[in-house]
C-alpha atoms as one frame of an Amber mdcrd trajectory, in Angstrom:
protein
 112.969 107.726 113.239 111.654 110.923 112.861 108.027 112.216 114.966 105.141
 110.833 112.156 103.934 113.709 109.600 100.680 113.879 108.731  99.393 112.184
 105.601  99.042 113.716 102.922  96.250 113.258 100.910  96.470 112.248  96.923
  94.609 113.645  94.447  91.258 111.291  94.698  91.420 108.872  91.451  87.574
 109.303  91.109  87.843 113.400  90.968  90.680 112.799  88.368  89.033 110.682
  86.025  85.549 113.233  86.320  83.398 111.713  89.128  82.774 114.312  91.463
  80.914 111.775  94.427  83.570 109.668  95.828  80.675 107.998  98.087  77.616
 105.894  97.286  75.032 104.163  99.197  72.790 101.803  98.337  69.763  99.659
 100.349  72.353  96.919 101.391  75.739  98.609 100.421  77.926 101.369 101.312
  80.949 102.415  98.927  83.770 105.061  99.375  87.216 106.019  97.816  89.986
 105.925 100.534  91.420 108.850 100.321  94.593 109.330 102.023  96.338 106.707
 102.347  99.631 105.817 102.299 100.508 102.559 100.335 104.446 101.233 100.701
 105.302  97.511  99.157 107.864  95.756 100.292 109.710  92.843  97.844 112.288
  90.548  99.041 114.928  88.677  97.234 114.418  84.528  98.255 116.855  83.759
 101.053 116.776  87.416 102.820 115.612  87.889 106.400 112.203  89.515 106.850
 111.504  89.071 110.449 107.717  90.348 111.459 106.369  90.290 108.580 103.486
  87.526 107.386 104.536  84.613 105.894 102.000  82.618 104.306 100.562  84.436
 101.682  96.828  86.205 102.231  97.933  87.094 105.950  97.457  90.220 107.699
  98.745  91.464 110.645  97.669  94.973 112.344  98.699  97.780 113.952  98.960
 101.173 113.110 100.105 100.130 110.015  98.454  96.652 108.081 100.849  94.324
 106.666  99.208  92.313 103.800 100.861  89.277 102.730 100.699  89.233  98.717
 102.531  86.267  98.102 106.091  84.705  99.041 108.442  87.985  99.286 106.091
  90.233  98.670 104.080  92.800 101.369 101.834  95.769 100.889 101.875  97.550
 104.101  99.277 100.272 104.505  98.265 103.189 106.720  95.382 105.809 106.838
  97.421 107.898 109.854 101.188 107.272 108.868 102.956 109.126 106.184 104.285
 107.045 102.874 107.764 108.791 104.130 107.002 107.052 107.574 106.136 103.316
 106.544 109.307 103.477 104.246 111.793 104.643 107.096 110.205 101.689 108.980
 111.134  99.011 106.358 113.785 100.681 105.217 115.742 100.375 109.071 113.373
  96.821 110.022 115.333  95.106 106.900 118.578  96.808 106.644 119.547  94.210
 103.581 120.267  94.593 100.070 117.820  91.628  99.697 114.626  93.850 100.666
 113.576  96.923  98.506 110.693  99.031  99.663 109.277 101.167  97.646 106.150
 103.699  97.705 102.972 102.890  95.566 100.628 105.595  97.245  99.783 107.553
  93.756 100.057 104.195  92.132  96.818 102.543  93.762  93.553 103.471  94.274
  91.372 102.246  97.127  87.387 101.802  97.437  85.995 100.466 100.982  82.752
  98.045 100.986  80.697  97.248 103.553  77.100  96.401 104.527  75.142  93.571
 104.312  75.092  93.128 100.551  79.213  93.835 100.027  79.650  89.917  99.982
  77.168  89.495  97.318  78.356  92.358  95.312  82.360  91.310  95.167  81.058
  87.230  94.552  78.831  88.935  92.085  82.293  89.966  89.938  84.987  87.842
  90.894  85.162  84.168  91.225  85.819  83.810  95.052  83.091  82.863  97.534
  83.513  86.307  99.503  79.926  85.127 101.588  82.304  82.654 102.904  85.186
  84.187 103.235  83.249  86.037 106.136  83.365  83.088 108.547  87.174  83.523
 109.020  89.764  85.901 110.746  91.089  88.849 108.202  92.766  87.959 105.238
  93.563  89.269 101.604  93.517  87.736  98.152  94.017  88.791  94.638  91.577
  88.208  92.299  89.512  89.703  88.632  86.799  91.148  88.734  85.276  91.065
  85.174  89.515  91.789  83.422  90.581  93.971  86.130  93.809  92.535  88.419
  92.002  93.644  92.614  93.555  92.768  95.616  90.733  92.581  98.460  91.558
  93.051 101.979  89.036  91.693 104.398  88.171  92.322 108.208  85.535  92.011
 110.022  83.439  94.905 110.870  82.849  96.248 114.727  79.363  95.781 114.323
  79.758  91.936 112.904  79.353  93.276 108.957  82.364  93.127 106.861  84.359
  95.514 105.776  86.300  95.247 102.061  89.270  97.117 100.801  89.890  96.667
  97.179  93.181  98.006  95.917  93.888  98.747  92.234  95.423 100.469  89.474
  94.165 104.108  90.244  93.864 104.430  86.051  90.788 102.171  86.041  88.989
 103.740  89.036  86.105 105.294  86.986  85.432 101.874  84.955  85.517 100.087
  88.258  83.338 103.016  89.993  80.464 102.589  87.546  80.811  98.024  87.556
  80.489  98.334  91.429  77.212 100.394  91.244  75.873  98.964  88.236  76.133
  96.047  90.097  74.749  97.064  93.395  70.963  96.507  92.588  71.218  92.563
  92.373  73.462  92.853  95.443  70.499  94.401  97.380  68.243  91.777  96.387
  70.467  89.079  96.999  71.548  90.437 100.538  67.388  90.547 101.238  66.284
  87.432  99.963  69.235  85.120 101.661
């Protein structure tokens, strides 16, 4: 394997589609655009080897490099440090099989990060899974909508005992999905102070 490069950044969805702030705060909520990262997923055929990788879907496993089980076969493994280039070289000589296919989805997916004490209340706010307590457990993703849009969220918790969400998406909708989570932010403050 070759020394790691150093990322290189994509063009931020947000500045693309005319939003020049890729950060926002509010009274219980903090919201930012990852921006690099590199995004690789990883599909195998049923029957193929994948040794080190989660199996049961919604695990994670860390490093530098997180593995995100999407379902049966199916991994998104992500870095903020380590090139795309890098975390495909890695599958490419973990899984040396015809049955594994890695491929990069970097400029495919966008990524917001929310944390604070209201993030809970905004994401159960849109979606339809009990993020408040989701909290109680170890770190673990799940794919859900959030009002017609197809989100994977990625939760940890947070060194200071908050929680921290990465949502995943297509990078097309990031505007539409920029606005909903502030728009939505106000009811998540008052929910986050009155419970």
């Amino acid at each position: 394997m070759t020394a790691p490069g150093k990322i290189k950044a994509t063009p931020s969805a947000l500045l693309q589609s005319g939003i020049e702030t890729c950060e926002f705060r509010s009274q219980s909520v903090s919201l930012a655009e990852i921006n690099p990262i590199s995004i690789v997923r990883i599909d195998a055929l049923p029957g193929s080897s994948v040794n080190g990788l989660p199996e049961i879907s919604g695990a994670c496993i860390d490093g530098d490099s997180t593995t995100l089980c999407l379902r049966p076969e199916e991994w998104l493994v992500v870095s903020e440090t380590l090139t795309s280039e890098d975390l495909l070289l890695r599958a490419q000589s973990q899984f040396e099989s015809d049955l594994v296919f890695a491929s990069d989805n970097s400029d495919g997916l966008a990524v917001f990060r929310v944390e604070g004490s209201g993030a809970a209340w905004l994401l159960s706010k849109l979606s339809g899974l009990d993020f408040i307590a989701g909290q109680a457990g170890a770190e673990h993703c799940a794919q859900t909508l959030m009002l017609n849009l197809d989100v994977l969220v990625h939760y940890r918790p947070g060194k200071d005992g908050g929680a921290i969400f990465d949502l995943f998406f297509d990078r097309s909708l990031a505007r539409y999905f920029w606005e909903l989570l502030i728009a939505s932010t106000p009811h998540a403050d008052y929910l986050a102070e009155a419970f």
